[in-house]
Structure formats: structure tokens, C-alpha cells
N, C-alpha and C positions, 0 to 999 in steps of 0.2 A: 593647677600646675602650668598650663597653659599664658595666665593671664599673668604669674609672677616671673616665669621664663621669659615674657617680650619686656620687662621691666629690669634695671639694672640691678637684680636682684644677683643674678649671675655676677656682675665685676665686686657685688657686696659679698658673694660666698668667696670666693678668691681673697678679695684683701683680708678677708677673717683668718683662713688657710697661711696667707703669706704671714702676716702679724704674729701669726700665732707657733710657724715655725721661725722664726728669721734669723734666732742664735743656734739655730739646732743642725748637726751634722745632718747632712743629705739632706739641707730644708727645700729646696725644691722639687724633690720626689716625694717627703713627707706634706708638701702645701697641696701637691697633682692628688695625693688620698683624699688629703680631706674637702678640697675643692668640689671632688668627684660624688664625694658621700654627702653632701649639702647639696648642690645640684641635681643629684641622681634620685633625692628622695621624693623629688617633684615632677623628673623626669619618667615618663613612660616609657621610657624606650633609651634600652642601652648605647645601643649607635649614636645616637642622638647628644647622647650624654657626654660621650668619648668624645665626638666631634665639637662640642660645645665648651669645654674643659681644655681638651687637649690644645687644640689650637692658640689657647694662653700659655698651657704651663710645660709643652713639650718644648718651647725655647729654653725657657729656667734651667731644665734638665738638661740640656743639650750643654746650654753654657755652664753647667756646674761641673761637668764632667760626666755624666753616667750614659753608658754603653745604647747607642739608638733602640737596640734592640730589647734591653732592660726596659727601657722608657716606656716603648709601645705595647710593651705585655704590662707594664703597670698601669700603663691607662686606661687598657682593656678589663683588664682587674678589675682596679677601683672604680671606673664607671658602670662596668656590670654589675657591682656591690652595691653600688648607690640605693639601688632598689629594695634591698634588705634593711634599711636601716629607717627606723621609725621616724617620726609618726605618718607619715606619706605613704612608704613606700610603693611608688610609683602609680597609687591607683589600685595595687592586687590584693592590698587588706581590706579594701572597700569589698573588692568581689569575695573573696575569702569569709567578709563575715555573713556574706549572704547566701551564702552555700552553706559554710556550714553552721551559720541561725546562731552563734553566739554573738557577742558586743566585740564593737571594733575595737573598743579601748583594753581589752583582754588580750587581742590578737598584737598589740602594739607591746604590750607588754610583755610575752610568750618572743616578742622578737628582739629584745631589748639586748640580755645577754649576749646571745649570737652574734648579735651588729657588731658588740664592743670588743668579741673576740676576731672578729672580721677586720676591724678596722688595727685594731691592737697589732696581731697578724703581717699584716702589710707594713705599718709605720715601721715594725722590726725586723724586717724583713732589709726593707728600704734603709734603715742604720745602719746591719750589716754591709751591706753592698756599700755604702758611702765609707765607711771606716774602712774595708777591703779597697776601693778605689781609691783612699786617702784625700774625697771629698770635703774640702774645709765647706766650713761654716757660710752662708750666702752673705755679701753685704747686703744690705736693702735700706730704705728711708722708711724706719717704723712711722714716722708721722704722716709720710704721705697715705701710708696704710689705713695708719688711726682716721683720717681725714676723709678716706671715702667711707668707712664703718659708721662713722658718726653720721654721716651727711645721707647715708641710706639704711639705718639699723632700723629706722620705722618700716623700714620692708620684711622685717619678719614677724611683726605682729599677725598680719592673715595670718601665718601657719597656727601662731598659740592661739587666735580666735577658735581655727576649724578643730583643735585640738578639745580645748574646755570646751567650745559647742559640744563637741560628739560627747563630753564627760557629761554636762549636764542632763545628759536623754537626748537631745535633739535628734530627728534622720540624718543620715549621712546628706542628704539632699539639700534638704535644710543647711546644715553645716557649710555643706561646700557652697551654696549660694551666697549664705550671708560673710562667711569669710571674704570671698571673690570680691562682693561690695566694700566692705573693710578697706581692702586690696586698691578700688579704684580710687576708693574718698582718699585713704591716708598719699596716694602718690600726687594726689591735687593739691596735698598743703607746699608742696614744696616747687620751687620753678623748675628745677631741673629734671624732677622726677614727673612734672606735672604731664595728663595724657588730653590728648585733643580724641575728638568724637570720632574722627576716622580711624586713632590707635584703638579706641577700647572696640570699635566694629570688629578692625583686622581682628583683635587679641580675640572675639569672642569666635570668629569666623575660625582661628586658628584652634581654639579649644572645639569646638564642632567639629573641626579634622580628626582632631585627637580623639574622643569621644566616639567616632565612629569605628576607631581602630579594634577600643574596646569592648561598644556596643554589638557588633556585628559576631565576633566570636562568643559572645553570650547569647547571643539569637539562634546562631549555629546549635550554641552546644546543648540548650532549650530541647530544640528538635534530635539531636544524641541523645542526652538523657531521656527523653520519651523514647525513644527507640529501645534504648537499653534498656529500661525498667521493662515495657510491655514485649516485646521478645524475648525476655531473658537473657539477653545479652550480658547483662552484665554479673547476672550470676555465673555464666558460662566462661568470662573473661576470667574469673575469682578464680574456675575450676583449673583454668590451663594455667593461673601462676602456681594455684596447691598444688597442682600434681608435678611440673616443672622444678617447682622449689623443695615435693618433697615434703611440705608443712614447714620447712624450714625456714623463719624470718628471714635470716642474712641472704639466703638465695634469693627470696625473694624482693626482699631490699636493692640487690643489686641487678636482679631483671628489672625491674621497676626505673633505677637507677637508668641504663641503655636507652630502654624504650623512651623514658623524658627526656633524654637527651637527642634522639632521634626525631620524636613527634618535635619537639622544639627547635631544629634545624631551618632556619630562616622566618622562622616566625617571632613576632612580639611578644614578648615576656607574658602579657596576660594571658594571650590568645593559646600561649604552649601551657601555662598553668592551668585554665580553665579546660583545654581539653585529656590533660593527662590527668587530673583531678576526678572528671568524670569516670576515667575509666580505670583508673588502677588504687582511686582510693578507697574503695570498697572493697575489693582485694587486700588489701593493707588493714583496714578494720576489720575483717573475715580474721585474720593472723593474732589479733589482741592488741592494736594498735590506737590510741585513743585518734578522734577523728583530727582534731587542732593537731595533732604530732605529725600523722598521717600526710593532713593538706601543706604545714610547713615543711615536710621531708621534701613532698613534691613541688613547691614553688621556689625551692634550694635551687633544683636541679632543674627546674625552666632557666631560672636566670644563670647557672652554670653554662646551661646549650648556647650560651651566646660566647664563650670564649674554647668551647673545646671542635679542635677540628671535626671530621672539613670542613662543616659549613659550620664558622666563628664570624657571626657578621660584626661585633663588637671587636674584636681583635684585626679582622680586616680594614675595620676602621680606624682603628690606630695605626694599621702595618701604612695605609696611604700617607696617614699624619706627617711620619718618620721615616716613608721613605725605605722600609725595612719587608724582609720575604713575606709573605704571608703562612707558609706553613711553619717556620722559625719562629714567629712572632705567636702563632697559636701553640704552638709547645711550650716555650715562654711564660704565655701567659695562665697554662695550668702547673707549671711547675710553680710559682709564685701565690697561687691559690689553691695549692694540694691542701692547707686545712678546710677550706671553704667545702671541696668535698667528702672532709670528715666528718665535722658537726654535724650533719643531716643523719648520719648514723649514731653519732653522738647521743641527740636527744633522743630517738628513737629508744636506744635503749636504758637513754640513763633522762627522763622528760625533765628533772630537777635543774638542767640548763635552758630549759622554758622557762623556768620560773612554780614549775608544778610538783610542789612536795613541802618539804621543811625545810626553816630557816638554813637550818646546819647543812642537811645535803647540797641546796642550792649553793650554799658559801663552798662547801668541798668541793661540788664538779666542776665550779669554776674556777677554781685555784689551782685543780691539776689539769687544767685544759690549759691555762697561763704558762705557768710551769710546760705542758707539753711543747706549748708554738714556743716557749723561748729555746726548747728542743732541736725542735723541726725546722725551726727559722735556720738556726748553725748548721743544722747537717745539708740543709739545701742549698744557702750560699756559702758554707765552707771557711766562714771565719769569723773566728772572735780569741780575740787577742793572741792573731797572728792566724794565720792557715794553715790547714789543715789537711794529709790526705784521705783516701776514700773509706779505709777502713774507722779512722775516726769519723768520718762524717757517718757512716753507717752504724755505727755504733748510738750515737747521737741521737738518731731516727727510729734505731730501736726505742731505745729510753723514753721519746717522746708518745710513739705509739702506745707501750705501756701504760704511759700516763692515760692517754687518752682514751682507752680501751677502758668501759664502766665499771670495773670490780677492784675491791680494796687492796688484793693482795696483789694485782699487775700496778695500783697506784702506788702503794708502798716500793716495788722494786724497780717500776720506773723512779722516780724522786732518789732512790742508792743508786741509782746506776747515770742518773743526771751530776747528781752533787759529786760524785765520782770523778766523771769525766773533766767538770769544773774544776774541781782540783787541778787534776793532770795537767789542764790547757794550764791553767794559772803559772804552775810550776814550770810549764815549757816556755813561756811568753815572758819571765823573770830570768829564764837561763837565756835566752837569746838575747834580752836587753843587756844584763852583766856583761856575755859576750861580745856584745856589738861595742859597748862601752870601753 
């Protein structure tokens, strides 16, 4: 991550981003998502991520029209997102599979769904907003685009290296080295991209920065887990969420839920994963919780901790970008990823959006989770084909919650009471054109 981060790997995730929205309403808020989600999957650290993205594409946004403060809660968003989306993500699937002793290519795949509804999420979120703001279409020079994509697309092979590495069997260790090399040889074939012996020192000097960020709270948590196994701590910990909760999952889902966001208040995504993992995921498997469900509930809600106030240090680092409040911009940027905090309950009760059941389930949860965000996306920003007031939008948010909630018969009247509403808009958005006409 390190070593493709000091490489123009970053201006190649952008033009892909730009290229790839550049007829599309709102494309510079839909190019800031996926800039961020390419970027972010390399990047360890949210802040990092927003500050590195944002500073290209919060001008786009600015010149396109959309509201400063929209901007910096979407940059907060999508770079704190970055992290969830495969195969990288950010470094925590590395630790993740070695906690909990499965294959990393399991865990990338258990994260696949999710991202796409993540990513899916935001892009619709950000079309409404541009069609409510009457955001045309961006111009841009597709060639110049196509031209740096071309001139640095051999910068993504390290990732498919480290990727089939780790499929073949390889160690993670393994993987990540011999990718890294890959990394240096392929940026030597070309002049532009070529590194001199001082860059690859700094890039190695800089990934030893990084590496210690992560190393250090795994040494920590080393000396926690012996703690807690040999004290009984952590059977003790199990006691106070049963008896709190009651034996009740959802209670205890949503202590669980606090307290990671709490323990992850100013710390780095891993460092809040690997210590709320120790301590509340055994609690969570005590309840009936498969362990992989378990540890993806809780590393949801580390990278969550990084945009919900007070301490949102992802979000503060957009609010500097733009210029915007910091507490506004942290509100912001949870209303914009209210699904981000569903999904974790999501698979929890329903694991078939990991990927863990049958063909058919997996296709259904995912279908009315689709169906739910093109829900919840309208009821949040308030329009589609034409605006809306508050009882429509609450209505909307019912429907989508139904969906979203695992059982068939809240799917079936979420989906009557979605295509419903659809109607109605349809039919108000044809009387008001007739009339305007």
C-alpha cells in the first residue's frame, strides 16, 4: 500500500473514476466515490485517504455545483468506505484472517456483496442530490483521461499479483513482498513512472511508518488477549453484554455497536478493529454468531468510528478540505451512510449477504437490500422525480427498512409498499410536467 500510494497509482485511480463517470449526472461526486474506493483499498487509514482524494476531486464538486457541505460528508464517506472493499482492504483482512485462522481469499469474498452495496449506496445517493440540484452532466476530455489510464494501467497489476498470490496458497507475507517487487520492476519499464534508489528507500522507509501503526496494536492486543483468556476476563466481559442484553442479539448488537465506536474514537481503523475484536467478539459468538460474521460486524463499525461524531477524524478531515463545520459535516456524513450502519445487522441476521448459504438466498438478500437503498437513498435526500415532503420521505424509509429487515413477509410488503409509492411519485411528476407545460 505504501509503496503503490508514493507511485502515480493515485492520479491512475482518478482518471479511471473520471473516465468512467464523465456523461453521468453528478459525475464529479460519483468520480470522489469511486476515486476514494480504489484509493482507500490500499490506504490504511481513513484520513489519509480523504486528504489524498479529496484534494483533487473536492474542486470538481465545487465547480459542478454541489453544496460544500454535501461534498465533505461524501468524502468522508467514501474514503472511510474505501477500506471495506476488496481485495486490500486497507491491511484489516490480513489481520482478520489471522485472528480468525481462515483464508484471506474467503474473507475478501464474505466482503464482496457489502462493498457493492456500499459503493452502489453512495453513487445513488449522489444522483439524487445532482438531479435535486439540477447538476448537468460534467464536460471533461475522455482522451486525456484514456491517456493517463493507458500510460499507468501497468500500476495495477501488483494488486492482481498479491491477489492470485494469496489464491495460489502463498503466505500473506510472501504475497505482499513479492507483489511490492512486481510494484518496483513494472514502474522501471517506463520513464515517467521509473523510481530512483532514494524513492524506493523513502517508499520502503514510508511503509515501515505504516506497518508500525499496525504492528504495534497487534503487540498491544497480544498482551490483551493473554490477559483476557488467563484472568477470565473475557469470559466476564461475554457476562456483562448477556446479562445487559438479556440474551438478546439485537441488544447486544447494539452495545457492541457504541462501544466500537467509542473504543475507535481517534484511533486507526485496525488498531480500533483489532482491539474491539478481542473483546466483544467472543461475546458475539457466546449469542450464536458465526465467528467471520462476528469479526465483519465489528470491523463495519471501526471504520464507521471514523465518521461519526465527536471524534470523526475522517470527517474533520474533509470539514478542513471544504472549509465546512465540523459538527455539520459529521452529521452529514452519517446521514449519507445510514445504510453502511445497516448492513452489519444485515448479515448478521441474514449471513446469505456474505455470501454464506445458497445460490438463491444470496441472489434474494441482495436484491432487497438493492430495492431497500434505492428506498432509503429517496427518503434521505427527498427526491426523485421531483421533491418531496416529509411524510413521503418517511414513508419511503419505511418501505426500505422492511426490505431490509431479513424476513420474507417484511420483504414482500416492503417491495408493495416501495412500487406503491413509485407509482404515486410517477403520477405527481407527469401532473406537474402537464401543468408546467
Amino acid at each position: 500500500g505504501a509503496f503503490l500510494a508514493a507511485t502515480p497509482a493515485g492520479k491512475l485511480f482518478v482518471s479511471i473514476a473520471k473516465y468512467a463517470t464523465r456523461n453521468s449526472i453528478g459525475g464529479p461526486g460519483k468520480a470522489s466515490i469511486l476515486a476514494s474506493g480504489l484509493f482507500g483499498m490500499i490506504s490504511g487509514s481513513a484520513a489519509a485517504n480523504v486528504a489524498s482524494v479529496g484534494v483533487i476531486t473536492y474542486p470538481m464538486m465545487k465547480r459542478g455545483g454541489f453544496k460544500p457541505v454535501f461534498s465533505a460528508a461524501l468524502l468522508a464517506t467514501a474514503g472511510t468506505g474505501g477500506q471495506l472493499i476488496p481485495p486490500v482492504m486497507g491491511a484489516s483482512a490480513f489481520i482478520m484472517a489471522d485472528m480468525i485462522g481462515i483464508s484471506y481469499f474467503k474473507i475478501i469474498l464474505c466482503a464482496t456483496l457489502p462493498a457493492l452495496l456500499y459503493v452502489g449506496s453512495l453513487l445513488w445517493e449522489v444522483h439524487l442530490e445532482a438531479s435535486k440540484q439540477e447538476i448537468k452532466p460534467e464536460e471533461t476530455d475522455a482522451k486525456e483521461h484514456l491517456a493517463v489510464i493507458k500510460g499507468y494501467l501497468h500500476l495495477m497489476l501488483p494488486i492482481v499479483a498479491l491477489v492470485a498470490l494469496i489464491a495460489m496458497g502463498r503466505s500473506l507475507m510472501y504475497s505482499a513482498l513479492a507483489s511490492t517487487v512486481v510494484l518496483i520492476l513494472l514502474c522501471q519499464i517506463k520513464k515517467d513512472t521509473r523510481l530512483s534508489l532514494k524513492e524506493i528507500v523513502d517508499m520502503g522507509v514510508d511503509g515501515t511508518k505504516a506497518s508500525v501503526i499496525v504492528a504495534l496494536p497487534c503487540a498491544l492486543a497480544g498482551i490483551v488477549i493473554g490477559e483476557v483468556v488467563f484472568t477470565g476476563l473475557g469470559l466476564r466481559f461475554s457476562a456483562v453484554i448477556a446479562s445487559f442484553s438479556a440474551n438478546s442479539l439485537l441488544l447486544a448488537l447494539l452495545l457492541s455497536t457504541v462501544m466500537i465506536i467509542i473504543m475507535g474514537m481517534g484511533m486507526p481503523t485496525s488498531a480500533a478493529y483489532i482491539m474491539s475484536a478481542v473483546l466483544l467478539a467472543p461475546a458475539m459468538q457466546n449469542l450464536g454468531v458465526e465467528a467471520i460474521v462476528a469479526h465483519m460486524f465489528i470491523f463495519y463499525f471501526a471504520n464507521m468510528s471514523m465518521i461519526t461524531p465527536p471524534v470523526a477524524i475522517a470527517s474533520y478531515t474533509a470539514a478542513g478540505i471544504a472549509e465546512t463545520g465540523l459538527w455539520e459535516t459529521g452529521i452529514e456524513a452519517v446521514r449519507l451512510a445510514i445504510i453502511l450502519f445497516l448492513i452489519p445487522f444485515i448479515f448478521v441476521y441474514n449471513p446469505a449477504l456474505l455470501g454464506l448459504g445458497s445460490i438463491p438466498a444470496i441472489a434474494w438478500v441482495f436484491f432487497t437490500c438493492v430495492m431497500g437503498i434505492m428506498g432509503l437513498g429517496i427518503g434521505v435526500i427527498g427526491y426523485w422525480k421531483g421533491d418531496m415532503g416529509w411524510p413521503m420521505r418517511a414513508l419511503f424509509i419505511v418501505a426500505a427498512l422492511l426490505l431490509i429487515v431479513p424476513e420474507t413477509i417484511s420483504d414482500i410488503a416492503g417491495l408493495a409498499i416501495l412500487f406503491a409509492l413509485i407509482f404515486v411519485q410517477l403520477k405527481r411528476s407527469r401532473a406537474a410536467v402537464q401543468s408546467g407545460s
